[in-house]
PDB file of N, CA, C and O in Angstrom, chain B, residues numbered from 101:
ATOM      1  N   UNK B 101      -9.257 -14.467   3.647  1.00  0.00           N
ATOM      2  CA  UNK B 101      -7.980 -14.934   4.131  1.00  0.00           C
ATOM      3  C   UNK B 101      -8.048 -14.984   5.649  1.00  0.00           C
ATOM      4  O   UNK B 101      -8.556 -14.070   6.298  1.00  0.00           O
ATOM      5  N   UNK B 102      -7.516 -16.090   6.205  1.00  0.00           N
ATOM      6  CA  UNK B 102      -7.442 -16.091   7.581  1.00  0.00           C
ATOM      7  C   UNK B 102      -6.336 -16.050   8.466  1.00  0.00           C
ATOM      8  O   UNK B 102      -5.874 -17.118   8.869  1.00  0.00           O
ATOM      9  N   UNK B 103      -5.835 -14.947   8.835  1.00  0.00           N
ATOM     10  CA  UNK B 103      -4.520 -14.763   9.488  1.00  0.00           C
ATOM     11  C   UNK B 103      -4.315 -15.042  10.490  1.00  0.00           C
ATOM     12  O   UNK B 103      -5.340 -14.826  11.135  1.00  0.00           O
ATOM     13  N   UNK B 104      -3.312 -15.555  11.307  1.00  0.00           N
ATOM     14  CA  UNK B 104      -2.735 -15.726  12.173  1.00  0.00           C
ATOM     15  C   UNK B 104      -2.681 -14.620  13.067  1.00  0.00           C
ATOM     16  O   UNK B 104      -2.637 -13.543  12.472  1.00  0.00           O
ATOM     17  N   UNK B 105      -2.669 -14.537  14.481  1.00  0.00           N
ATOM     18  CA  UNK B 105      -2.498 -13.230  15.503  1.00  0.00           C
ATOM     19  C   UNK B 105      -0.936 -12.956  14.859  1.00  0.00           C
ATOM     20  O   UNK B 105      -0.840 -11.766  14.559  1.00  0.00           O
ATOM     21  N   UNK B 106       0.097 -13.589  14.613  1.00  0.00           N
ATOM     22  CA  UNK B 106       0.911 -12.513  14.676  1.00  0.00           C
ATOM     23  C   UNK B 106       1.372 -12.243  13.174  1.00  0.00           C
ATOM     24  O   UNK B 106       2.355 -11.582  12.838  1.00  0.00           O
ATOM     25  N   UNK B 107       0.474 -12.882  12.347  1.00  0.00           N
ATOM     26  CA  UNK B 107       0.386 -12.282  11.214  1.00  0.00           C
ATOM     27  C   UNK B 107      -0.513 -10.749  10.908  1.00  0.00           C
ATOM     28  O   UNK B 107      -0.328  -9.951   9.989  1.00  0.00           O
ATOM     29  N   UNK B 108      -1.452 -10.691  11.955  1.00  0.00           N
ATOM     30  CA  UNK B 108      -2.225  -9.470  12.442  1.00  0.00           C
ATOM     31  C   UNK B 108      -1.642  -8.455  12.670  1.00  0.00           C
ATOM     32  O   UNK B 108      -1.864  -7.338  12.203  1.00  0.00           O
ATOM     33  N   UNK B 109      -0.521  -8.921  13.721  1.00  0.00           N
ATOM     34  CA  UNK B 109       0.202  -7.985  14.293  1.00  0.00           C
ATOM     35  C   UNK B 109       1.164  -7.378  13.443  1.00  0.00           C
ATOM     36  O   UNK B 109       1.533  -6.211  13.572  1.00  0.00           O
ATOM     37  N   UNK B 110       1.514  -8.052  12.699  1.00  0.00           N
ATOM     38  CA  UNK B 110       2.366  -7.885  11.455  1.00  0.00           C
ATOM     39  C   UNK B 110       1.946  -6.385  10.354  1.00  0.00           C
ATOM     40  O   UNK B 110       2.400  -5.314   9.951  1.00  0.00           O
ATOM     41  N   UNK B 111       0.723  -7.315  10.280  1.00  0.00           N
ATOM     42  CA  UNK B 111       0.422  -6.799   9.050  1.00  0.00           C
ATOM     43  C   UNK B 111      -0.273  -5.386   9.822  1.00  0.00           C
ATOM     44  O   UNK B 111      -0.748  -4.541   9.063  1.00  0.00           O
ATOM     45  N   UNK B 112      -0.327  -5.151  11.212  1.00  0.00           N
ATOM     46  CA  UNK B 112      -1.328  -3.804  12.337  1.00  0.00           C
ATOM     47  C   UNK B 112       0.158  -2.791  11.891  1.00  0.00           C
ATOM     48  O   UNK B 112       0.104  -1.702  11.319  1.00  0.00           O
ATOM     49  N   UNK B 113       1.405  -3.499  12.329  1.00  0.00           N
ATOM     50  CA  UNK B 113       2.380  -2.963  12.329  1.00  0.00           C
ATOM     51  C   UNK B 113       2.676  -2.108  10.911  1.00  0.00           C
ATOM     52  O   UNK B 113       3.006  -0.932  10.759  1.00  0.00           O
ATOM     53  N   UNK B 114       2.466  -3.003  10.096  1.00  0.00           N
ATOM     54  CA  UNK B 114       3.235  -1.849   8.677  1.00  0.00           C
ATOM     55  C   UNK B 114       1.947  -1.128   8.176  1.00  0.00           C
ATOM     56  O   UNK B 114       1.978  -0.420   7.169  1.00  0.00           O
ATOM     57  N   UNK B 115       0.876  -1.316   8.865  1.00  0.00           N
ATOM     58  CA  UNK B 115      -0.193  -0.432   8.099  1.00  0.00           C
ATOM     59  C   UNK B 115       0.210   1.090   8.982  1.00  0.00           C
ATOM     60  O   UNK B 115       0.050   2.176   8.426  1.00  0.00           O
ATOM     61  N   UNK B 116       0.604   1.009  10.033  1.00  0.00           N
ATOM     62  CA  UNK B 116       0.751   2.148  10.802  1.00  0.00           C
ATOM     63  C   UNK B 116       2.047   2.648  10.567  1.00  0.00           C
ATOM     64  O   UNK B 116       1.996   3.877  10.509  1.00  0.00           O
ATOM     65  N   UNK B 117       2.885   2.328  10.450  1.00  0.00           N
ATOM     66  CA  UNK B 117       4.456   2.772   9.714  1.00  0.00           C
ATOM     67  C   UNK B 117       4.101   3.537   8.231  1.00  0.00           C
ATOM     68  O   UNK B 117       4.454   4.685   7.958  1.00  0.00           O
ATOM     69  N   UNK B 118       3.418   2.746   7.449  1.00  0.00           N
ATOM     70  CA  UNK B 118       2.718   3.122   5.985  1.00  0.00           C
ATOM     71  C   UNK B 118       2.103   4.458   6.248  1.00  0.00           C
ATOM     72  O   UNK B 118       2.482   5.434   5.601  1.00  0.00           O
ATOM     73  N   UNK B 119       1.182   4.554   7.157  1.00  0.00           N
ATOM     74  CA  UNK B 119       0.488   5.460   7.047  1.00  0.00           C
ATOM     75  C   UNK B 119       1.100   6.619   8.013  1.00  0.00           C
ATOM     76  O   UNK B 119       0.495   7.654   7.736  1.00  0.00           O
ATOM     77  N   UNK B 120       2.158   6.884   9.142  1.00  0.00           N
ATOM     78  CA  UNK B 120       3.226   7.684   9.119  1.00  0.00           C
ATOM     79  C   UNK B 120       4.103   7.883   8.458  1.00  0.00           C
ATOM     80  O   UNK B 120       4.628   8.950   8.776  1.00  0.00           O
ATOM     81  N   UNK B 121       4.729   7.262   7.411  1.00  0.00           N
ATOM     82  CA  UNK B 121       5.687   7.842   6.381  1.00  0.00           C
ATOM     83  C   UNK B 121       4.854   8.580   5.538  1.00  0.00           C
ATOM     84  O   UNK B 121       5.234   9.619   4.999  1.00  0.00           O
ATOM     85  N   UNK B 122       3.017   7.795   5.297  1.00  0.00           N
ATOM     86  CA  UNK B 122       2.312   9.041   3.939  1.00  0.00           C
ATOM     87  C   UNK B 122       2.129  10.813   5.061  1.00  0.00           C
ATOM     88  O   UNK B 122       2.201  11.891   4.472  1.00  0.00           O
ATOM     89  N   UNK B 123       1.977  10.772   6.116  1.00  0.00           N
ATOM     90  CA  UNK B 123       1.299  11.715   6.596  1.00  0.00           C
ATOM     91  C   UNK B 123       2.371  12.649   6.664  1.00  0.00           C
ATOM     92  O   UNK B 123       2.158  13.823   6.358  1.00  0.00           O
ATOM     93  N   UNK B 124       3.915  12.128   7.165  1.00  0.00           N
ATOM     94  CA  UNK B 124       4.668  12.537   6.928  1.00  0.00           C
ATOM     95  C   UNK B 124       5.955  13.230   5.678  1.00  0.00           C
ATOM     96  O   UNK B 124       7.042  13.807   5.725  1.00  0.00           O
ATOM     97  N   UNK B 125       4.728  12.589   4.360  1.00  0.00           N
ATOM     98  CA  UNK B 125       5.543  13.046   3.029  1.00  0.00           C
ATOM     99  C   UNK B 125       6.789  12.284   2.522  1.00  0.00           C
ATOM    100  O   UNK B 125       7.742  12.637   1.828  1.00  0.00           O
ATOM    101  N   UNK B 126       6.520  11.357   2.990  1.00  0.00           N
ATOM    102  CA  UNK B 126       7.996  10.475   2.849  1.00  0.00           C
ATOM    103  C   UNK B 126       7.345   9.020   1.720  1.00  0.00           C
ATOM    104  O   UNK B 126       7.203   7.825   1.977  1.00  0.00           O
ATOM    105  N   UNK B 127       7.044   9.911   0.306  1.00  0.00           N
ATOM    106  CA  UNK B 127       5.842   8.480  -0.295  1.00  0.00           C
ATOM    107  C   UNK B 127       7.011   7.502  -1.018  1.00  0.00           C
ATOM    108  O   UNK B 127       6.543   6.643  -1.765  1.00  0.00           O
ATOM    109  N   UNK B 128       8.535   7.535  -0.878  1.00  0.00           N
ATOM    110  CA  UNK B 128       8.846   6.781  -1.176  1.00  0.00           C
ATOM    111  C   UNK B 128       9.099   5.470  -0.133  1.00  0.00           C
ATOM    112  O   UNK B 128       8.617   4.388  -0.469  1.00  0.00           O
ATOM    113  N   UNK B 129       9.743   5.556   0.942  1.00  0.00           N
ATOM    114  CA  UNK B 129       9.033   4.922   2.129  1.00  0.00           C
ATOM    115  C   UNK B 129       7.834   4.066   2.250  1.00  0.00           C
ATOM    116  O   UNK B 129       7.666   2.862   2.447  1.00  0.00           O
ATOM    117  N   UNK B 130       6.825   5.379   2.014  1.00  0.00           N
ATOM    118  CA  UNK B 130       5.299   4.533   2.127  1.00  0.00           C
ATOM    119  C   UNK B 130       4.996   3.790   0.555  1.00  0.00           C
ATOM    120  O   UNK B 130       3.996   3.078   0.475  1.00  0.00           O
ATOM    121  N   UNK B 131       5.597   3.914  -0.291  1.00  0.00           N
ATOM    122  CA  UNK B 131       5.173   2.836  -1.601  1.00  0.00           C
ATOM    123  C   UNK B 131       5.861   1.349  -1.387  1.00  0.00           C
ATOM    124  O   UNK B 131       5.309   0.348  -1.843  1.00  0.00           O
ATOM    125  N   UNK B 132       7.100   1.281  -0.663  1.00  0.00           N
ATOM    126  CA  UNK B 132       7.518   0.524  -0.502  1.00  0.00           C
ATOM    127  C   UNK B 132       7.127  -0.640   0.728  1.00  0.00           C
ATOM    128  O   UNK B 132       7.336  -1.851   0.657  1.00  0.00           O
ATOM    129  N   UNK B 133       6.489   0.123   1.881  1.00  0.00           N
ATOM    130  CA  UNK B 133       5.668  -0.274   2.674  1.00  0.00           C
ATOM    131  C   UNK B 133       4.194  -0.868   1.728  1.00  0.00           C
ATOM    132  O   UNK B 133       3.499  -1.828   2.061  1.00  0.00           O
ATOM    133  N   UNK B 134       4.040  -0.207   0.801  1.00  0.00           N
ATOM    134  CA  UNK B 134       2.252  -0.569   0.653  1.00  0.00           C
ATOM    135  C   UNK B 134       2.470  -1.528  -0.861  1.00  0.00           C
ATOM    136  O   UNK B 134       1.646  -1.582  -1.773  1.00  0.00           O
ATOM    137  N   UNK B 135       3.760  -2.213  -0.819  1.00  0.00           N
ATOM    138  CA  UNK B 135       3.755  -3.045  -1.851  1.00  0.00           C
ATOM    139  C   UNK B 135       3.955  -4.275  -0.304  1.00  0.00           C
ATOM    140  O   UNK B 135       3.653  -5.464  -0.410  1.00  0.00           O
ATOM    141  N   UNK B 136       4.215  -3.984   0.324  1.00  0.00           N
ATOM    142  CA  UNK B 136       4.708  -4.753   1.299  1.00  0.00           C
ATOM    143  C   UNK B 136       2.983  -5.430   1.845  1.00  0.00           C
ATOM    144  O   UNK B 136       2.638  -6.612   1.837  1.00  0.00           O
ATOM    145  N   UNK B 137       2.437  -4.627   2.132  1.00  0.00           N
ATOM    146  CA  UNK B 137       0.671  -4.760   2.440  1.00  0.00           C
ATOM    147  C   UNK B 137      -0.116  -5.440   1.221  1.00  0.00           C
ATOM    148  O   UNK B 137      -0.841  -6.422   1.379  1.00  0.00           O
ATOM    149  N   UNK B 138       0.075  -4.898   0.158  1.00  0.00           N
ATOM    150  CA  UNK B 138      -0.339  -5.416  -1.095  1.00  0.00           C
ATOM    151  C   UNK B 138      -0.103  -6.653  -1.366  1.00  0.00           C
ATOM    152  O   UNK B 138      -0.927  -7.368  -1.935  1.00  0.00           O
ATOM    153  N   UNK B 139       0.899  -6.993  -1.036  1.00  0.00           N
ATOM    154  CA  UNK B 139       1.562  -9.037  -1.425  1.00  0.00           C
ATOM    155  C   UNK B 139       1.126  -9.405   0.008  1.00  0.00           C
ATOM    156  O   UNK B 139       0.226 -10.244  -0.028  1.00  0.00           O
ATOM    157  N   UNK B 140       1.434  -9.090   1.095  1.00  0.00           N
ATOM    158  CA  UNK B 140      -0.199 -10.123   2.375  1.00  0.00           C
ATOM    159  C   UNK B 140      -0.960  -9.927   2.012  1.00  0.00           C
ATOM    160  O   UNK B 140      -1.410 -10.917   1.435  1.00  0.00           O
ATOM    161  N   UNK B 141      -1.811  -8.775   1.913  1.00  0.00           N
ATOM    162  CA  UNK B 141      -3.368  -8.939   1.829  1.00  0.00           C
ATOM    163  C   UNK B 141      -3.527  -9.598   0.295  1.00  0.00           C
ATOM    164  O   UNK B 141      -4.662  -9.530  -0.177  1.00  0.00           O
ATOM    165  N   UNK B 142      -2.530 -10.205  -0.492  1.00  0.00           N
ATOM    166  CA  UNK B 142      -3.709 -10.556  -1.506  1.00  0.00           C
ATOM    167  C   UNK B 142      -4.125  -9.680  -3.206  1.00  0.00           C
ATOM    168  O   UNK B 142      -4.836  -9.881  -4.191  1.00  0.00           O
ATOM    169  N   UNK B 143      -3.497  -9.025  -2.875  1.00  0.00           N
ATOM    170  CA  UNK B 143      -4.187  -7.901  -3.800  1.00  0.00           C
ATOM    171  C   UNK B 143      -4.393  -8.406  -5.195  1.00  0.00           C
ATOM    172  O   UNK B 143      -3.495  -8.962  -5.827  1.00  0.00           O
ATOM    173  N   UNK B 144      -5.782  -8.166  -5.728  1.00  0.00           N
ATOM    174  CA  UNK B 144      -5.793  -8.364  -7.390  1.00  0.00           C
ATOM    175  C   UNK B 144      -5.735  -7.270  -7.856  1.00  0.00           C
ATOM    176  O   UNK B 144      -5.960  -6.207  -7.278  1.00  0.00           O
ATOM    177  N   UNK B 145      -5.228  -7.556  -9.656  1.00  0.00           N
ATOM    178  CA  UNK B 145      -4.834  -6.573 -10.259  1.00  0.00           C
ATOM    179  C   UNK B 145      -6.164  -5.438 -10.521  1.00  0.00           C
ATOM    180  O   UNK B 145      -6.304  -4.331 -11.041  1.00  0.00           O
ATOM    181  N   UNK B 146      -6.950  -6.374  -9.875  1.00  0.00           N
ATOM    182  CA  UNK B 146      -8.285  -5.021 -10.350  1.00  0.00           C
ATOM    183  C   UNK B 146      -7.917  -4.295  -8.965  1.00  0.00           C
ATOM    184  O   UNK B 146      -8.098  -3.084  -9.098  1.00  0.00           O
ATOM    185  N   UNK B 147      -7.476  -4.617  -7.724  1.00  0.00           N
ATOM    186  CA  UNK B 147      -7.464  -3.439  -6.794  1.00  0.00           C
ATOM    187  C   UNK B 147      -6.214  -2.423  -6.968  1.00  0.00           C
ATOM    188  O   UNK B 147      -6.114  -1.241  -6.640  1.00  0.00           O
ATOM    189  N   UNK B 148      -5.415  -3.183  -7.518  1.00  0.00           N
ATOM    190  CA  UNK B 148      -4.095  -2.534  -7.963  1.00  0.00           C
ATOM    191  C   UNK B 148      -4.687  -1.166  -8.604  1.00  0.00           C
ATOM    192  O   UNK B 148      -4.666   0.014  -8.253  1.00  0.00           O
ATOM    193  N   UNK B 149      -5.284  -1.952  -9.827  1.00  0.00           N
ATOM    194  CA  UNK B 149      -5.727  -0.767 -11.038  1.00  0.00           C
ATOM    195  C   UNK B 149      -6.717   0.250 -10.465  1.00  0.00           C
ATOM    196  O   UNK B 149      -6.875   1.304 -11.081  1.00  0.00           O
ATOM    197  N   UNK B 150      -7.400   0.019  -9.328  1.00  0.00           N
ATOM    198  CA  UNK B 150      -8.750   0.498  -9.008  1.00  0.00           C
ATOM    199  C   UNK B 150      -7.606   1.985  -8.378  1.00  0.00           C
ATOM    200  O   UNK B 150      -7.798   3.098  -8.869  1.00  0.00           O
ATOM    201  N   UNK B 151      -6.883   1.855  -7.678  1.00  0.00           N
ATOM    202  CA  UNK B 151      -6.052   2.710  -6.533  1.00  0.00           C
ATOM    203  C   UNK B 151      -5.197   3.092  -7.734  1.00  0.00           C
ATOM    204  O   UNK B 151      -5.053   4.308  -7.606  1.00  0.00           O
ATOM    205  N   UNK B 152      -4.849   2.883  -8.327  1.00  0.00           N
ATOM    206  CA  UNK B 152      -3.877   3.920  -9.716  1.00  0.00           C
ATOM    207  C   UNK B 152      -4.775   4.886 -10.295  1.00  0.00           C
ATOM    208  O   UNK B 152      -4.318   6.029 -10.310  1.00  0.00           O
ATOM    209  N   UNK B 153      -6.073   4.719 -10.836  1.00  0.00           N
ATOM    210  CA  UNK B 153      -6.760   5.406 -10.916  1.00  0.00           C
ATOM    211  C   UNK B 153      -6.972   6.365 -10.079  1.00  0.00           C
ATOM    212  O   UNK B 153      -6.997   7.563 -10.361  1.00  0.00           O
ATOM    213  N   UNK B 154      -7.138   5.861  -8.980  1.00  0.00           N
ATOM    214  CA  UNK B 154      -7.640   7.133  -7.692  1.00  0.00           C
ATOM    215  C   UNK B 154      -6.271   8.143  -7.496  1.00  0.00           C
ATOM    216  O   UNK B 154      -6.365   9.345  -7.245  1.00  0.00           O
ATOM    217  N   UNK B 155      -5.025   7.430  -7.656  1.00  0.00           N
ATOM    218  CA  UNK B 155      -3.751   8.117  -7.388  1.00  0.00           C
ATOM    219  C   UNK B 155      -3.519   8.952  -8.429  1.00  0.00           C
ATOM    220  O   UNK B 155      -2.936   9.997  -8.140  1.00  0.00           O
ATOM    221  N   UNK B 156      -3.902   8.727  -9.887  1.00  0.00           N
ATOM    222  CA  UNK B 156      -3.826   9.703 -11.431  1.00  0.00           C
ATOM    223  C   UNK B 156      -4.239  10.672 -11.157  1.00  0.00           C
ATOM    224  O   UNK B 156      -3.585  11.715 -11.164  1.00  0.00           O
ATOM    225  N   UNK B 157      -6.226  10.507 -10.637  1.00  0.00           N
ATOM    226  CA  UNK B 157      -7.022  11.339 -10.540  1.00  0.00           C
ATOM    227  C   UNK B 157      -6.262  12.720  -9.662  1.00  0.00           C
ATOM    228  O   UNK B 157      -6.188  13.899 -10.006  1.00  0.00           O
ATOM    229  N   UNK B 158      -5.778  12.059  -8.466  1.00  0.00           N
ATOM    230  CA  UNK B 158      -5.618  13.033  -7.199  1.00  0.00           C
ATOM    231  C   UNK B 158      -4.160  13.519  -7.360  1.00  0.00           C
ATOM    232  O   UNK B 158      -3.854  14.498  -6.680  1.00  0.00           O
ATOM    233  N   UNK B 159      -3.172  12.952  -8.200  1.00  0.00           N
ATOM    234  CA  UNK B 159      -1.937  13.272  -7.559  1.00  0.00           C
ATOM    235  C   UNK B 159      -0.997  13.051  -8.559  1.00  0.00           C
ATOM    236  O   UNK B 159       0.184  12.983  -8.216  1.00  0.00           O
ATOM    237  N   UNK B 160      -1.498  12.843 -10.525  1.00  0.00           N
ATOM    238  CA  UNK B 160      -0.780  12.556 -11.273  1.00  0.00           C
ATOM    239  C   UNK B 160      -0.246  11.281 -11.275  1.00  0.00           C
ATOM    240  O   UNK B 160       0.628  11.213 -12.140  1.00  0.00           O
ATOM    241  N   UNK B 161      -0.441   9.920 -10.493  1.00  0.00           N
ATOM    242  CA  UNK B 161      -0.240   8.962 -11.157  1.00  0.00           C
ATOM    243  C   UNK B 161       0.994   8.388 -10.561  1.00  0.00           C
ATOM    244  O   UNK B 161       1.700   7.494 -11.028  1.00  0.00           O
ATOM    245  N   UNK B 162       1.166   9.180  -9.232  1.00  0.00           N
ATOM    246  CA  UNK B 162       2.489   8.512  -8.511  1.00  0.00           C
ATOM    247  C   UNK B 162       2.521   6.730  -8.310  1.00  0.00           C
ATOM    248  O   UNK B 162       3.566   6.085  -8.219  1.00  0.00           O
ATOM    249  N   UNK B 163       1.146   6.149  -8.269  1.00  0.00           N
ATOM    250  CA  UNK B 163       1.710   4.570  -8.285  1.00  0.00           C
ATOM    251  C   UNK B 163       1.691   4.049  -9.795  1.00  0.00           C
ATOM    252  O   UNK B 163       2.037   2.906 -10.093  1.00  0.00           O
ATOM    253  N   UNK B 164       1.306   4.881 -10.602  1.00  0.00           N
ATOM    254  CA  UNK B 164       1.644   4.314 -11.918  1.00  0.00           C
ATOM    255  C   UNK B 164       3.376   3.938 -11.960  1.00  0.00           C
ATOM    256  O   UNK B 164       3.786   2.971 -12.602  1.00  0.00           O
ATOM    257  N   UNK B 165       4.243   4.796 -11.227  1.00  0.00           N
ATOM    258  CA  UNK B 165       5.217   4.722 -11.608  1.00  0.00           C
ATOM    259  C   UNK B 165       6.284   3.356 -10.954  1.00  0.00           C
ATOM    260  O   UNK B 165       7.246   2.823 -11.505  1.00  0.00           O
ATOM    261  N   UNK B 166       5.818   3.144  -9.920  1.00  0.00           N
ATOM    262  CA  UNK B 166       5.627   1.562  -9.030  1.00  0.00           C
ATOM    263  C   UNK B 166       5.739   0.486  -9.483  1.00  0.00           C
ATOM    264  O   UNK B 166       6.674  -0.310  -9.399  1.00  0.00           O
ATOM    265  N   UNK B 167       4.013   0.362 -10.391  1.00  0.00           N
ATOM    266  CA  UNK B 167       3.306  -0.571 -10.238  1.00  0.00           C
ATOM    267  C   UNK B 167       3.285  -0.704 -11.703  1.00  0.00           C
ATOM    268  O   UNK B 167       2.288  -1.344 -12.035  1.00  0.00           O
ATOM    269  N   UNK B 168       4.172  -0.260 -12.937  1.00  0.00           N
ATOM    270  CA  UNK B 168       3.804  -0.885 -14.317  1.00  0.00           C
ATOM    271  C   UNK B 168       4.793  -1.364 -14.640  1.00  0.00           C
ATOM    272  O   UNK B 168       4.868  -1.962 -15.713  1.00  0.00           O
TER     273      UNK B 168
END
């Protein structure tokens, strides 16, 4: 995909908001942000599924509850 600078900036912007609401414990915030990242970048359902897995494994499955 080839983005635009201020689609860059865009998308620089909510990755860093995303990733202060996770550091900060606020994952409802950050799910809503990283559905927000997920529809720009593109996402297929195999990366979807790939990161539910990793989230089951580590943490019970919090984007299962999102993302089905």
């Amino acid at each position: 995909m080839h983005l635009k600078p201020l689609d860059k900036t865009y998308i620089r912007n909510i990755l860093f908001k995303y990733l202060e609401y996770s550091v900060a414990g606020e994952a409802k915030e950050a799910m809503q942000l990283e559905k927000v990242l997920f529809t720009m970048l593109e996402a297929t359902p195999e990366n979807l599924e790939s990161l539910e897995k990793q989230r089951a494994k580590y943490n019970g499955g919090f984007l299962g509850y999102f993302y089905t």
